[in-house]
mmCIF file as Biopython writes it, N, C-alpha, C and O atoms, coordinates in Angstrom:
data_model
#
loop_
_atom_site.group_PDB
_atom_site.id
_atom_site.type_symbol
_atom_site.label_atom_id
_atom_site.label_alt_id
_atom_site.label_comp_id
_atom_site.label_asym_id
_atom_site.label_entity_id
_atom_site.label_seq_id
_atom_site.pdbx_PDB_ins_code
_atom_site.Cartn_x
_atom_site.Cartn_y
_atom_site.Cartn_z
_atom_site.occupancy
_atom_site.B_iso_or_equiv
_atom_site.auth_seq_id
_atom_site.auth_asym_id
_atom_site.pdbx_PDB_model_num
ATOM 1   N N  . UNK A ? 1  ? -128.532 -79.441 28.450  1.0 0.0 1  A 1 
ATOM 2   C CA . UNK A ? 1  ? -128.615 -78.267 29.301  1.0 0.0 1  A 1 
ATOM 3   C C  . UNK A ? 1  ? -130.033 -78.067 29.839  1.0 0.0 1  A 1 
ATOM 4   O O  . UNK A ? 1  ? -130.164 -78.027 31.062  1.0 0.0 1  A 1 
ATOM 5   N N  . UNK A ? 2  ? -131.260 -77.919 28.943  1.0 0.0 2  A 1 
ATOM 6   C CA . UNK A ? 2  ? -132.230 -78.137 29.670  1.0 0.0 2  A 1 
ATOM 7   C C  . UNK A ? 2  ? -133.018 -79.280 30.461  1.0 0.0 2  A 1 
ATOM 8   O O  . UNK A ? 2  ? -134.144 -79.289 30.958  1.0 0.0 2  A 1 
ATOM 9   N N  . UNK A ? 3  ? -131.947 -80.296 30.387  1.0 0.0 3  A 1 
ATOM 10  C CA . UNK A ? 3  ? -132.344 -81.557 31.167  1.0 0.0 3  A 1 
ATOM 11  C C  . UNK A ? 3  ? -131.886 -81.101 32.402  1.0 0.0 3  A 1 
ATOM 12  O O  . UNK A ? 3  ? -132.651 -81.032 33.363  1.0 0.0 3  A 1 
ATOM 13  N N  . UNK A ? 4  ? -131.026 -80.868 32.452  1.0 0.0 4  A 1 
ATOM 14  C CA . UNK A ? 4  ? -130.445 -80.179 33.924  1.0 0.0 4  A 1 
ATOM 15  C C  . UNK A ? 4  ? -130.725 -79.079 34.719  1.0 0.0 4  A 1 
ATOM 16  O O  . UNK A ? 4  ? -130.462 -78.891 35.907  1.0 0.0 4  A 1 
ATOM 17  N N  . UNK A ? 5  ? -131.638 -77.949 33.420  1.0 0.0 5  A 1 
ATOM 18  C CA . UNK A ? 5  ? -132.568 -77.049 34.372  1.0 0.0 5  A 1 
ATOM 19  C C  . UNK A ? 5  ? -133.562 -77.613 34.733  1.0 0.0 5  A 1 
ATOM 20  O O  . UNK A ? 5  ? -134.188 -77.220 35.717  1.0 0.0 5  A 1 
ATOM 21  N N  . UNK A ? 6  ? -134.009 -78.897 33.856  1.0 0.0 6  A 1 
ATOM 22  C CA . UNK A ? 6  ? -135.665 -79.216 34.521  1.0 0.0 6  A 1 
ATOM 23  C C  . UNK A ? 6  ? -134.746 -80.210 35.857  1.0 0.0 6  A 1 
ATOM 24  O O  . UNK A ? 6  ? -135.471 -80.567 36.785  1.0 0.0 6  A 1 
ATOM 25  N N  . UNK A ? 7  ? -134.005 -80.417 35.900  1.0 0.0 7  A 1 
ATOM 26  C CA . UNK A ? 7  ? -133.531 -81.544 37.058  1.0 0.0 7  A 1 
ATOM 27  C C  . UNK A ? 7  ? -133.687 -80.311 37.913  1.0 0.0 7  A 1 
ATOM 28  O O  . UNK A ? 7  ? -134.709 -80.376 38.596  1.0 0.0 7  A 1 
ATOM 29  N N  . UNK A ? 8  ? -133.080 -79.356 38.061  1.0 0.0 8  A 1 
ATOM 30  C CA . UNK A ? 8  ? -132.448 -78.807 38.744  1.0 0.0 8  A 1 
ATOM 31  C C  . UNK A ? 8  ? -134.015 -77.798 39.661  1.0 0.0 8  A 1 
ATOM 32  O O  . UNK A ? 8  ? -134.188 -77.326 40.785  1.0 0.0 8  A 1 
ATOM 33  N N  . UNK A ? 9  ? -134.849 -77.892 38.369  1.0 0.0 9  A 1 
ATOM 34  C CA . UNK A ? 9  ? -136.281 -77.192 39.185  1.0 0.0 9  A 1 
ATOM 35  C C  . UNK A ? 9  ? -136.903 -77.902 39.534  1.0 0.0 9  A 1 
ATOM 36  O O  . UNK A ? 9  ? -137.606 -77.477 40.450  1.0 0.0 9  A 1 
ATOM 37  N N  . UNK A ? 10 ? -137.150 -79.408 39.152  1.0 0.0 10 A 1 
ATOM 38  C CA . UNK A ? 10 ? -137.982 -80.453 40.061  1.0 0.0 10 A 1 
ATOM 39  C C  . UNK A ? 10 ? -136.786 -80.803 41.540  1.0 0.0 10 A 1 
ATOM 40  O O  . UNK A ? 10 ? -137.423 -81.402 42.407  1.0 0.0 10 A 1 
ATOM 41  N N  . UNK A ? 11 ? -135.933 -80.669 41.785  1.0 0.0 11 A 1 
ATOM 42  C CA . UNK A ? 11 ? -135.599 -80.953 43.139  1.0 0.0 11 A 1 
ATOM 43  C C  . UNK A ? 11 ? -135.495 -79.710 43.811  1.0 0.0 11 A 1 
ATOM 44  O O  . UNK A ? 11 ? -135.436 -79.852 45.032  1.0 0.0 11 A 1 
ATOM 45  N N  . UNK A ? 12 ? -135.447 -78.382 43.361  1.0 0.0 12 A 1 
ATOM 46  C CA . UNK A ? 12 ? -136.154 -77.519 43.806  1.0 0.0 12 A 1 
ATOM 47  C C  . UNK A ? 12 ? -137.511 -77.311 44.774  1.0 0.0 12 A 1 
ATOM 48  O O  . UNK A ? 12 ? -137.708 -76.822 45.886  1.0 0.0 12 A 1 
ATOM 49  N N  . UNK A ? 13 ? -138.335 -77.947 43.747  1.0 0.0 13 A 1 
ATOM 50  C CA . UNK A ? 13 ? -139.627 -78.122 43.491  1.0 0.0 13 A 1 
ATOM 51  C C  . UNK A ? 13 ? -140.320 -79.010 45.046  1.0 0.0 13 A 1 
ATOM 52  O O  . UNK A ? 13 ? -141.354 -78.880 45.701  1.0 0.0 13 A 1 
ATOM 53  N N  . UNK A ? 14 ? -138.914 -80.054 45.147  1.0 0.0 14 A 1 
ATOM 54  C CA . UNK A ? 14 ? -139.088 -81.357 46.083  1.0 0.0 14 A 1 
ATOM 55  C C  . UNK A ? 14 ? -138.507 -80.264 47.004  1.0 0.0 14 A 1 
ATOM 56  O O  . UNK A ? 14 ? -139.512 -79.661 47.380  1.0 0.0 14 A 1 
ATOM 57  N N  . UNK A ? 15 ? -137.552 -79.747 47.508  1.0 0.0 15 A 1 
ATOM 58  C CA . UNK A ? 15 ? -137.040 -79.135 48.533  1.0 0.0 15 A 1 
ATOM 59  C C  . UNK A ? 15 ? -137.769 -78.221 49.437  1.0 0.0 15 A 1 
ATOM 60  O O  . UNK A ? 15 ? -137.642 -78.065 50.651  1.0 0.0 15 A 1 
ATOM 61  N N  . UNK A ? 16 ? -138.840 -77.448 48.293  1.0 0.0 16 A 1 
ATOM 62  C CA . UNK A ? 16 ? -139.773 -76.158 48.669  1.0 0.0 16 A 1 
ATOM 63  C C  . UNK A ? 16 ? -140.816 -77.256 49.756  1.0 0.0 16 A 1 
ATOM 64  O O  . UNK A ? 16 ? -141.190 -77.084 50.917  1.0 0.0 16 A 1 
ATOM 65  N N  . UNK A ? 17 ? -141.071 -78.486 48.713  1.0 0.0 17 A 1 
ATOM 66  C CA . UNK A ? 17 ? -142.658 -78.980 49.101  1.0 0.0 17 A 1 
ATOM 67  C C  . UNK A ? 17 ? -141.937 -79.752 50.618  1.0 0.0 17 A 1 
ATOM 68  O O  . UNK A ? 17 ? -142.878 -79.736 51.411  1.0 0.0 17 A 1 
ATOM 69  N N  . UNK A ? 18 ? -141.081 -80.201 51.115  1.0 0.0 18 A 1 
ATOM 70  C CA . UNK A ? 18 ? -140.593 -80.774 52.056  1.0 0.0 18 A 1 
ATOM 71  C C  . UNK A ? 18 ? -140.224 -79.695 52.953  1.0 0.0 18 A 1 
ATOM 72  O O  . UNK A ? 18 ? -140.390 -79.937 54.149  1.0 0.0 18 A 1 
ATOM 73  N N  . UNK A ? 19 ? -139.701 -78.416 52.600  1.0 0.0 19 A 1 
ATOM 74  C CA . UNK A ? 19 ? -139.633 -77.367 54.004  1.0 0.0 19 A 1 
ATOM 75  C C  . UNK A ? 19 ? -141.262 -77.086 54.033  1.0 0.0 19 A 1 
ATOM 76  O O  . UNK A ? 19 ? -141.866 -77.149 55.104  1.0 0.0 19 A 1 
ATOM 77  N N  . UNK A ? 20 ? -142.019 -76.737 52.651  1.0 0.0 20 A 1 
ATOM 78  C CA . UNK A ? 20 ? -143.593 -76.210 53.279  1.0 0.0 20 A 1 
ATOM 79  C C  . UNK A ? 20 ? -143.758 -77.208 54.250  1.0 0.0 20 A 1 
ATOM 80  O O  . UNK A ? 20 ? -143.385 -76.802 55.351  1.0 0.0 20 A 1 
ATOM 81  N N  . UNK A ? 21 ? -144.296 -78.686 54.264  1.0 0.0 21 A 1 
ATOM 82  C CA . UNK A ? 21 ? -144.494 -79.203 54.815  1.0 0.0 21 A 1 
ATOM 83  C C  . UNK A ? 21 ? -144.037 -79.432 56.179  1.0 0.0 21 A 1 
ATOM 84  O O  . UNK A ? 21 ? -144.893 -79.935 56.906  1.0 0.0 21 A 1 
ATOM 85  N N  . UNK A ? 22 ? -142.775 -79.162 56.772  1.0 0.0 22 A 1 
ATOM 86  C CA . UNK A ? 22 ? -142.411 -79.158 57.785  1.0 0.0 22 A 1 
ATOM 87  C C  . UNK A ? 22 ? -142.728 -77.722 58.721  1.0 0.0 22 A 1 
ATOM 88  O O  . UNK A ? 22 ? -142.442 -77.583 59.911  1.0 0.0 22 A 1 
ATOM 89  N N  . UNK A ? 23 ? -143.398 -76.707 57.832  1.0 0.0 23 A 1 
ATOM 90  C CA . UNK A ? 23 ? -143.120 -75.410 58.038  1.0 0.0 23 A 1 
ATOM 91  C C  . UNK A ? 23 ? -144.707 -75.723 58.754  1.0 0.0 23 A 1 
ATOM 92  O O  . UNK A ? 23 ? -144.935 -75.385 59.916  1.0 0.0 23 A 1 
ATOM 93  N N  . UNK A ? 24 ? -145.445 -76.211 58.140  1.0 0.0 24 A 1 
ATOM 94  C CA . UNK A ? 24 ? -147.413 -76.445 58.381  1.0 0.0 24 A 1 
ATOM 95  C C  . UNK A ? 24 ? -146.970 -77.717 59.674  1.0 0.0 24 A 1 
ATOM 96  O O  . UNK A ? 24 ? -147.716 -77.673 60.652  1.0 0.0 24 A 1 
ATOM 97  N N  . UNK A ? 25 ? -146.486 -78.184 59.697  1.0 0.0 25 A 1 
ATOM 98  C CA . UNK A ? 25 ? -146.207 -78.830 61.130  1.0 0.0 25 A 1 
ATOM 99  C C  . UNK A ? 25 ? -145.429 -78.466 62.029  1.0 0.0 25 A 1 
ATOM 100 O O  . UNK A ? 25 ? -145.852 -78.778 63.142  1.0 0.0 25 A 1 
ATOM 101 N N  . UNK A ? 26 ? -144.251 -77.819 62.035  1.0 0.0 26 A 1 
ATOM 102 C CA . UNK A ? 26 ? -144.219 -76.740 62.947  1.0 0.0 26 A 1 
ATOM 103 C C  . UNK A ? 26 ? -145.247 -75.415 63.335  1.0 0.0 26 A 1 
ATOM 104 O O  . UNK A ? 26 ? -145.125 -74.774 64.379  1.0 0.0 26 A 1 
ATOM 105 N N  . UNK A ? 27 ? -145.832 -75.258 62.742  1.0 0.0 27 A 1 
ATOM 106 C CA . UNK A ? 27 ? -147.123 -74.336 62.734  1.0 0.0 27 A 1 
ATOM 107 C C  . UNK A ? 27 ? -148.483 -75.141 63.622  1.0 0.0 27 A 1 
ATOM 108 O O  . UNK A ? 27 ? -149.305 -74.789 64.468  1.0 0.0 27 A 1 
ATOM 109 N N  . UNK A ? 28 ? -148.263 -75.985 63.119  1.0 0.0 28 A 1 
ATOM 110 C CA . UNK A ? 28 ? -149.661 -76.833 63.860  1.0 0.0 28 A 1 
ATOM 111 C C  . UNK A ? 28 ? -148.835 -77.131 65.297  1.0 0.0 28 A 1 
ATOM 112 O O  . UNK A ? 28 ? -149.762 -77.132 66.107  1.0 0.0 28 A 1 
ATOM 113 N N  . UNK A ? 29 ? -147.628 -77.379 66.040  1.0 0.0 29 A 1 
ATOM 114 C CA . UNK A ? 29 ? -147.483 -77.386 67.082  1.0 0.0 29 A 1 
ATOM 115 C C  . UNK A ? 29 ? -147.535 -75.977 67.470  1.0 0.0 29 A 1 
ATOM 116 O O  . UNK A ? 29 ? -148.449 -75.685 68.241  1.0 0.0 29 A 1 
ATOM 117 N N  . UNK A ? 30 ? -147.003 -75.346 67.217  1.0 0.0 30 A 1 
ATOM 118 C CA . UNK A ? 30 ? -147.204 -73.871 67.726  1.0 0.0 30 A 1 
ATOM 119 C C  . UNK A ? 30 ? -148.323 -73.911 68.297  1.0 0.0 30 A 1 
ATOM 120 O O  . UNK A ? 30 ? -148.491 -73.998 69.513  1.0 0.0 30 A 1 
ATOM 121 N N  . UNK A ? 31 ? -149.483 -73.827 67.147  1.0 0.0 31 A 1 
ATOM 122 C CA . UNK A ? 31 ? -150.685 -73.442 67.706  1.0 0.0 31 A 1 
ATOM 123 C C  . UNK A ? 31 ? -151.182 -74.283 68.900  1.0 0.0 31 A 1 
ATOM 124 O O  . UNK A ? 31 ? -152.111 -73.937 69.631  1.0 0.0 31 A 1 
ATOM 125 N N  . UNK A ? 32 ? -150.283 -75.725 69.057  1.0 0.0 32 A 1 
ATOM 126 C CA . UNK A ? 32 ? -151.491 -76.558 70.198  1.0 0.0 32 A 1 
ATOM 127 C C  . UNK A ? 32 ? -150.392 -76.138 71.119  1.0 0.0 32 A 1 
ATOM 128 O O  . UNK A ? 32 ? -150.810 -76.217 72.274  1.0 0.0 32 A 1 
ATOM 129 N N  . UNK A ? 33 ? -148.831 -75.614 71.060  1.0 0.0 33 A 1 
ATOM 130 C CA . UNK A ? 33 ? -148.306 -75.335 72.195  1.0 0.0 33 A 1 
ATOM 131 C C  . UNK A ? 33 ? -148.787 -73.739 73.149  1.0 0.0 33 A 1 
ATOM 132 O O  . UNK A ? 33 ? -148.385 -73.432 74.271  1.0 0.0 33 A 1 
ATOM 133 N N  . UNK A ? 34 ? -149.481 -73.165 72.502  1.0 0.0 34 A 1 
ATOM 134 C CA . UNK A ? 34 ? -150.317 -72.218 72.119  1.0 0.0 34 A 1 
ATOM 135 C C  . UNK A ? 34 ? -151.546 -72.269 73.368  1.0 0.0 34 A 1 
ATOM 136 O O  . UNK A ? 34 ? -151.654 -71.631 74.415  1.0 0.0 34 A 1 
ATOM 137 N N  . UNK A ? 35 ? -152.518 -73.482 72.648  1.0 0.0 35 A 1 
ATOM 138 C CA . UNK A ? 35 ? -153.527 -73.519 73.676  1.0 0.0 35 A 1 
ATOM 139 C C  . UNK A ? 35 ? -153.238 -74.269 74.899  1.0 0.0 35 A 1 
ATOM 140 O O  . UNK A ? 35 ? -154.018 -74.340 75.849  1.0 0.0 35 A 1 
ATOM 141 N N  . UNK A ? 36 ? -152.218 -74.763 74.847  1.0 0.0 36 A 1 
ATOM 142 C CA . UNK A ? 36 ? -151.952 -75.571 75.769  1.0 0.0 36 A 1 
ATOM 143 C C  . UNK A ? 36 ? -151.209 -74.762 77.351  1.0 0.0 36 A 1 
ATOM 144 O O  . UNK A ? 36 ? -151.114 -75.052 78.543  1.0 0.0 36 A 1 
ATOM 145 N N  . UNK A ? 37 ? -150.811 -73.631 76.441  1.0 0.0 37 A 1 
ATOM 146 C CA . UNK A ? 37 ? -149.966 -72.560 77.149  1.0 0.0 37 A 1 
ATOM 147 C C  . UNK A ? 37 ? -151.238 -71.590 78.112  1.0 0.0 37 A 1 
ATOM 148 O O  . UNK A ? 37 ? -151.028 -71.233 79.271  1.0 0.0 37 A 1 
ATOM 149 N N  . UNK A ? 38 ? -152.298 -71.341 77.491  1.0 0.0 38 A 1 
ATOM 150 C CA . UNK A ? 38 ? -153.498 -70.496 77.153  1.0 0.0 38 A 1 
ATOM 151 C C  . UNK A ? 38 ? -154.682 -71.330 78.740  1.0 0.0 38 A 1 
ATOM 152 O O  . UNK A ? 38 ? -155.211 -70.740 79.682  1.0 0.0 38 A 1 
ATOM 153 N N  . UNK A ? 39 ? -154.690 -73.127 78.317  1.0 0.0 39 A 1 
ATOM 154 C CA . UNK A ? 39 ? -155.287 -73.763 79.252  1.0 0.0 39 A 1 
ATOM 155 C C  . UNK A ? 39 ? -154.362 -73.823 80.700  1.0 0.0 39 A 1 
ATOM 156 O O  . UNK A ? 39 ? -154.829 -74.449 81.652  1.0 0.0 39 A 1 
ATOM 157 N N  . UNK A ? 40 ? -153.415 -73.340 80.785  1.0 0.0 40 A 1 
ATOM 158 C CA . UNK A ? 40 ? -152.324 -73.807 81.987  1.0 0.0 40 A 1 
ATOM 159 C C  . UNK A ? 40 ? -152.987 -72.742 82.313  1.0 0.0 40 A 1 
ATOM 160 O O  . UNK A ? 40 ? -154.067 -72.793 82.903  1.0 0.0 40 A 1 
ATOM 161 N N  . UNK A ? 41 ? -152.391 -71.633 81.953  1.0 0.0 41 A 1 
ATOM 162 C CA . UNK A ? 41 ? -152.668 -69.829 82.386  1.0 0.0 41 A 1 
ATOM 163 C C  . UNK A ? 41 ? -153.886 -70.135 83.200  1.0 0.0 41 A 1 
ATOM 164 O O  . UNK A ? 41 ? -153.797 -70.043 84.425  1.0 0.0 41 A 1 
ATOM 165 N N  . UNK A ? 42 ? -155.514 -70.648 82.394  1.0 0.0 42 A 1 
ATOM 166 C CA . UNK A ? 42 ? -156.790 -70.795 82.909  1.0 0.0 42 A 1 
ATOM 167 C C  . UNK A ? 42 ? -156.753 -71.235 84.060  1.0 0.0 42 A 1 
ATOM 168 O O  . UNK A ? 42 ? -157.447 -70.707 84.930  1.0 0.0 42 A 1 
ATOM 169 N N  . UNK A ? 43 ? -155.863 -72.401 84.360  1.0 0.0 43 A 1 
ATOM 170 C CA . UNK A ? 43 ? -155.988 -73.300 85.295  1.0 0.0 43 A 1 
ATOM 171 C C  . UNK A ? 43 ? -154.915 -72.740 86.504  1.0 0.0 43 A 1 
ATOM 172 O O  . UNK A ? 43 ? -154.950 -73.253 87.623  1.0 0.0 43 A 1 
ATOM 173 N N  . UNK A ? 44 ? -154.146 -71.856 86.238  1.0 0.0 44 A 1 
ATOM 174 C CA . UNK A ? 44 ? -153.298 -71.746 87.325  1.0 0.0 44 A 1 
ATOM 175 C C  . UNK A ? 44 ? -154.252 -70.622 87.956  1.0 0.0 44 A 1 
ATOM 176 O O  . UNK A ? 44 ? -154.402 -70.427 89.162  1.0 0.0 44 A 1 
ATOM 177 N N  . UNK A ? 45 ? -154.902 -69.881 86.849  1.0 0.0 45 A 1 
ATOM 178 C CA . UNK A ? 45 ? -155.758 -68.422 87.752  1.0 0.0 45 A 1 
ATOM 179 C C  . UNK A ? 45 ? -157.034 -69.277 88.687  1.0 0.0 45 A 1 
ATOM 180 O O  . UNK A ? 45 ? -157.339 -69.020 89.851  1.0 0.0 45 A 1 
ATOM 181 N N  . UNK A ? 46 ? -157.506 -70.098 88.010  1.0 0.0 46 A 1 
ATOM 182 C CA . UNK A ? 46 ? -158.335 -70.950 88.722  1.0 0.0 46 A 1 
ATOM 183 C C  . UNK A ? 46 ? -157.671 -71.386 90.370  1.0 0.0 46 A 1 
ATOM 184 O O  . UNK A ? 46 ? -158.190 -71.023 91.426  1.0 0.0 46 A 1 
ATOM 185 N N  . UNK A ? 47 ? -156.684 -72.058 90.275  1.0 0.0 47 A 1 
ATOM 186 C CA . UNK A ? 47 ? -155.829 -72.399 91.223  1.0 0.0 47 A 1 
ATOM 187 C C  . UNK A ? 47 ? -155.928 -71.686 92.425  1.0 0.0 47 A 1 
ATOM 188 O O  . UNK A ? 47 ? -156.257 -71.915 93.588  1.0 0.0 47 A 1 
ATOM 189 N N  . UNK A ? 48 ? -155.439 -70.519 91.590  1.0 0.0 48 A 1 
ATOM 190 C CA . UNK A ? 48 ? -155.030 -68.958 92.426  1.0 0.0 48 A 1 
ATOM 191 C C  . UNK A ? 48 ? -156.167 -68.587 93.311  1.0 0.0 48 A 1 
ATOM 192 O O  . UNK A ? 48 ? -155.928 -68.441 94.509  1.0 0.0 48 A 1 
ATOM 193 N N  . UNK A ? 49 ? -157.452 -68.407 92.834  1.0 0.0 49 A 1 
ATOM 194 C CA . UNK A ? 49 ? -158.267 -67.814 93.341  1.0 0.0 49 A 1 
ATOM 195 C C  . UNK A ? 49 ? -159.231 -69.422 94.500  1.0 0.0 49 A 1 
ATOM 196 O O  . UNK A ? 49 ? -159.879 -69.176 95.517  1.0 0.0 49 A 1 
ATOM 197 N N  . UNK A ? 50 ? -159.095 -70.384 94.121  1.0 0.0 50 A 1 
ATOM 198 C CA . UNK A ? 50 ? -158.824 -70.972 95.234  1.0 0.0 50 A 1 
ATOM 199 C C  . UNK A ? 50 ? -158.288 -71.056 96.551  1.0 0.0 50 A 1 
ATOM 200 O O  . UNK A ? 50 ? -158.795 -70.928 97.665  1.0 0.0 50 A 1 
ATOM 201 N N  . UNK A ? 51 ? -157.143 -71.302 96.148  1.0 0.0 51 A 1 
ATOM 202 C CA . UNK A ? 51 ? -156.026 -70.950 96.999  1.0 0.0 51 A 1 
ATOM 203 C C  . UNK A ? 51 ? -156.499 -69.488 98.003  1.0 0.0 51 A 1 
ATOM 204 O O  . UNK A ? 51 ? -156.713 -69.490 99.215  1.0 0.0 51 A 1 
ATOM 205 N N  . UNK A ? 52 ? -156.553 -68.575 97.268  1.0 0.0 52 A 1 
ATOM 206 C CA . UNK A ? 52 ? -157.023 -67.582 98.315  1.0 0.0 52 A 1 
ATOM 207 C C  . UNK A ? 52 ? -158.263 -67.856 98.856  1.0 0.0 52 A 1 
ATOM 208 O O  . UNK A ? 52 ? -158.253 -67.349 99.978  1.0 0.0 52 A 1 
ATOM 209 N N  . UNK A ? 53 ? -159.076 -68.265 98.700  1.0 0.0 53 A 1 
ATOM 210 C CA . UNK A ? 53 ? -160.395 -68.348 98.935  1.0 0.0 53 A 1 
ATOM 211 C C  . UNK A ? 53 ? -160.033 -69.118 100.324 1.0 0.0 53 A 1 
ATOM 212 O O  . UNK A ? 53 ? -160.379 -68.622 101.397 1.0 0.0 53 A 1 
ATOM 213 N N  . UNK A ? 54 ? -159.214 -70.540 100.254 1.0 0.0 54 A 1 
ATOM 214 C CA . UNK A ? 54 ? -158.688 -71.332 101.078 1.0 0.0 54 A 1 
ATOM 215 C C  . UNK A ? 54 ? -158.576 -70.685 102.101 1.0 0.0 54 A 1 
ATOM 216 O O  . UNK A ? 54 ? -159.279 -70.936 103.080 1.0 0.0 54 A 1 
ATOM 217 N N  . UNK A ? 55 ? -157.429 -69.460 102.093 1.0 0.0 55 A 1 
ATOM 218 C CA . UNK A ? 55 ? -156.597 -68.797 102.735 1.0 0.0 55 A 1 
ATOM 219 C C  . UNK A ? 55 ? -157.790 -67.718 103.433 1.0 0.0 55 A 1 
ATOM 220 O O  . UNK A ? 55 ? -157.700 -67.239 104.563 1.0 0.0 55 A 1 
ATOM 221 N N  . UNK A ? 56 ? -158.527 -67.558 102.794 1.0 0.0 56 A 1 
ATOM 222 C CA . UNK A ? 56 ? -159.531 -66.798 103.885 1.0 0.0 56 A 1 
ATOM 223 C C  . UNK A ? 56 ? -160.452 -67.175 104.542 1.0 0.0 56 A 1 
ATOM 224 O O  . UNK A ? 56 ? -161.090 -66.468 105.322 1.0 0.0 56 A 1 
ATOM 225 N N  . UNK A ? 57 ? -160.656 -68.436 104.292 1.0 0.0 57 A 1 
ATOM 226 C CA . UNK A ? 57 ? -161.445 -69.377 105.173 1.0 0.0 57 A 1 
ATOM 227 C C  . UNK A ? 57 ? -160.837 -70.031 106.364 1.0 0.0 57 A 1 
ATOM 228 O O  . UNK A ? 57 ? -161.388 -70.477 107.370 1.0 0.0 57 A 1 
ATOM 229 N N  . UNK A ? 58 ? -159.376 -69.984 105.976 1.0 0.0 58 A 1 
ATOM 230 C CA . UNK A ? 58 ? -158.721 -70.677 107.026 1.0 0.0 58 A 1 
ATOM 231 C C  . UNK A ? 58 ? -158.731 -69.136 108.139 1.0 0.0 58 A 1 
ATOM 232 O O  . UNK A ? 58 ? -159.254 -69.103 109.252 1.0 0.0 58 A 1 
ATOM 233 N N  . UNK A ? 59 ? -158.172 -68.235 107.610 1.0 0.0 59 A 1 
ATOM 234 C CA . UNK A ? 59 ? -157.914 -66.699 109.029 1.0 0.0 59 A 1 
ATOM 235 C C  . UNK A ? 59 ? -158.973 -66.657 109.163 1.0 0.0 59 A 1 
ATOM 236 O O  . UNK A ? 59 ? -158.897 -66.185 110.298 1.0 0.0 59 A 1 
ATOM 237 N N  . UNK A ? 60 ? -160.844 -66.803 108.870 1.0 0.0 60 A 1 
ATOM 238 C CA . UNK A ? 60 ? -161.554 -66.261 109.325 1.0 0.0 60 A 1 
ATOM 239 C C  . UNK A ? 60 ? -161.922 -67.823 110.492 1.0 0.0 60 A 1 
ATOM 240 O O  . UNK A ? 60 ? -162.771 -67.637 111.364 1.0 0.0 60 A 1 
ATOM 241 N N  . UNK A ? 61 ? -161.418 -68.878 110.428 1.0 0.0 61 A 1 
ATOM 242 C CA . UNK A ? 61 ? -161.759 -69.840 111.556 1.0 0.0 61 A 1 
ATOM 243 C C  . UNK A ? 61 ? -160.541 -69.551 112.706 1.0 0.0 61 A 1 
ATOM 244 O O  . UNK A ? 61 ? -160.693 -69.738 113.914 1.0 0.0 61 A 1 
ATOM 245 N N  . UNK A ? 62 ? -159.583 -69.166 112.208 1.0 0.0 62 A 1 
ATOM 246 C CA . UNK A ? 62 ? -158.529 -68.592 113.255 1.0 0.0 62 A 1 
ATOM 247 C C  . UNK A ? 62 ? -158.979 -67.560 114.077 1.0 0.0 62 A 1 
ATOM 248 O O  . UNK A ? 62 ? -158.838 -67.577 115.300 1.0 0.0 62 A 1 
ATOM 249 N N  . UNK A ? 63 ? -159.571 -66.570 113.387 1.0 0.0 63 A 1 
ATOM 250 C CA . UNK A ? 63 ? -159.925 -65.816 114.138 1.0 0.0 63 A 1 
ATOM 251 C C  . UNK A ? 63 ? -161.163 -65.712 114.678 1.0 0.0 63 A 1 
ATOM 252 O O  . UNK A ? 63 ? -161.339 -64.792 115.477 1.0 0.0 63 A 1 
ATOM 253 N N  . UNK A ? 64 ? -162.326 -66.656 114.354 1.0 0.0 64 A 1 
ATOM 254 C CA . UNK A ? 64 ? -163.307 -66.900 115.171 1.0 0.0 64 A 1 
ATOM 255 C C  . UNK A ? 64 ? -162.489 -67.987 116.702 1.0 0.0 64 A 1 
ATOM 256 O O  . UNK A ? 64 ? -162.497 -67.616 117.876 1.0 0.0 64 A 1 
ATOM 257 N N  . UNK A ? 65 ? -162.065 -68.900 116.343 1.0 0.0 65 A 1 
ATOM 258 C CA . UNK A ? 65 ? -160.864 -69.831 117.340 1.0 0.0 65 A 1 
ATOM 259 C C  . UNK A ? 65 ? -160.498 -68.522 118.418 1.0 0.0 65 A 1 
ATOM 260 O O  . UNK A ? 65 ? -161.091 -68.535 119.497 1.0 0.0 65 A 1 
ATOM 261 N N  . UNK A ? 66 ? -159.958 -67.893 118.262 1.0 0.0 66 A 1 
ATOM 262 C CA . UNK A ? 66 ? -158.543 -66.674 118.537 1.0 0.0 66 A 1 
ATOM 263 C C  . UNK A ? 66 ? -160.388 -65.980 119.783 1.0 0.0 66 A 1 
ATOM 264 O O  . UNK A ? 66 ? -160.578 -66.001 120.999 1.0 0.0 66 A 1 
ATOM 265 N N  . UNK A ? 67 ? -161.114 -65.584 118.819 1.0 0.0 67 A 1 
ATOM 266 C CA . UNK A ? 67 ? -161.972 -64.489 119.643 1.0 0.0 67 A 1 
ATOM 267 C C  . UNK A ? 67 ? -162.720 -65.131 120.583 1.0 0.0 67 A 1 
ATOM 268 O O  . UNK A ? 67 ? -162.921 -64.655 121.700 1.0 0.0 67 A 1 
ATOM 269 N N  . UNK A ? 68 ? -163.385 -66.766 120.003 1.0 0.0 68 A 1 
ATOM 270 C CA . UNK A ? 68 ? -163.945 -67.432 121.069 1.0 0.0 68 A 1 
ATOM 271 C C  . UNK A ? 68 ? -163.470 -67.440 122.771 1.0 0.0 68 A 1 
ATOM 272 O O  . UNK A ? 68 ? -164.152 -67.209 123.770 1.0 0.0 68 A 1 
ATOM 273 N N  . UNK A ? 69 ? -161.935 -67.828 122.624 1.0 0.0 69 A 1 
ATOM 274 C CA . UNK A ? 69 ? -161.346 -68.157 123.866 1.0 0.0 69 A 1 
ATOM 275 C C  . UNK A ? 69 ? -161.273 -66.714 124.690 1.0 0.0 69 A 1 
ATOM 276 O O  . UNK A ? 69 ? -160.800 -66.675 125.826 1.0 0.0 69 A 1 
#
């Protein structure tokens, strides 16, 4: 009988240490899906304010074009 509780708490034992472990690597993607989520955001506001910048460089040659003639 107590061969079978100690069986029964060492594969326990194995079950805990195999979900922790999967639990600390799902955790470690999190976190890089995380920064990875965090660097897009950076880069799309970056983008963004390009993009407009673009966009006002282009109407202010339109409208120098437009007033010249």
């Amino acid at each position: 009988m107590d061969t079978k509780i100690a069986e029964s708490l060492k594969v326990a034992q194995q079950d805990r240490t195999e979900v922790m472990g999967e639990f600390l690597n799902l955790k470690a993607e999190l976190v890089r899906t995380q920064q990875r989520n965090d660097d897009l955001r950076s880069e799309n506001h970056a983008l963004r304010e390009s993009l407009n910048a673009t966009e006002h460089m282009a109407q202010n040659l339109l409208t120098y074009v437009n007033d010249k003639d």
